[in-house]
N, C-alpha and C positions, 0 to 999 in steps of 0.2 A: 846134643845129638838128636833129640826129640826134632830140630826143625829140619836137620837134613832129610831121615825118616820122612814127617812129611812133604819135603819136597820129591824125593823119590817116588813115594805112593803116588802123589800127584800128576807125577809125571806117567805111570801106568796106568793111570787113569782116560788118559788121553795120547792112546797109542799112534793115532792118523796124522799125519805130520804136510804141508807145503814145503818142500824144500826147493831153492832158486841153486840149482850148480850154477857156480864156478870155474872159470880158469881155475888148473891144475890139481883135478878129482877134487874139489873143495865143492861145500854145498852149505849153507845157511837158511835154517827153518826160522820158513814166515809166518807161521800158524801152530800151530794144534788142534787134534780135534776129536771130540769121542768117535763118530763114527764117521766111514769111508764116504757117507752121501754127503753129509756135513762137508768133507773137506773137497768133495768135486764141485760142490755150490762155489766153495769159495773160489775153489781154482778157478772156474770160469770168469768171474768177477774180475780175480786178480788181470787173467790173460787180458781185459779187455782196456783194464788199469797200462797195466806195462805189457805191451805187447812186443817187445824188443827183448824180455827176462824169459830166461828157460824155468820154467815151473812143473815140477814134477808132484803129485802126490805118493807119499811114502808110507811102512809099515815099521816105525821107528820104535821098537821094543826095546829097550837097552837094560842091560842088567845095572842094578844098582850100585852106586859109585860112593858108600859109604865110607867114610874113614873109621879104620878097625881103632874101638876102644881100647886105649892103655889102661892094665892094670891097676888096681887099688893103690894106692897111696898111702903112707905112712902119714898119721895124724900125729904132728908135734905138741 
């Protein structure tokens, strides 16, 4: 459990996100980033890379997606 934990933390670590929408409200993060100037650097970057991709920068906080611990186990 300990590695999901930190991937979680990790992940609120670096709330600024590139995300590329999609056909059909889909979107795929191309990035992370700690902070918003960080992630408009990159967009730029990208825009100039794929100029054909929709490139949004985002505020991707997401609550944590841990799986709830099952109870103690009987020790045989």
């Amino acid at each position: 459990m300990r590695i999901k934990r930190a991937i979680a933390y990790q992940k609120r670590l670096y709330p600024w996100a590139i995300a590329k929408l999609m056909p059909n409200m889909q979107r795929a993060i191309v990035g992370r980033f700690r902070s918003r100037s960080d992630a408009d650097g990159h967009l730029l970057c990208l825009r100039q890379l794929m100029p054909q991709a929709t490139l949004v920068v985002i505020f991707d906080l997401q609550p944590d997606l841990e799986v709830p611990i099952a109870g103690p186990t009987a020790i045989r």
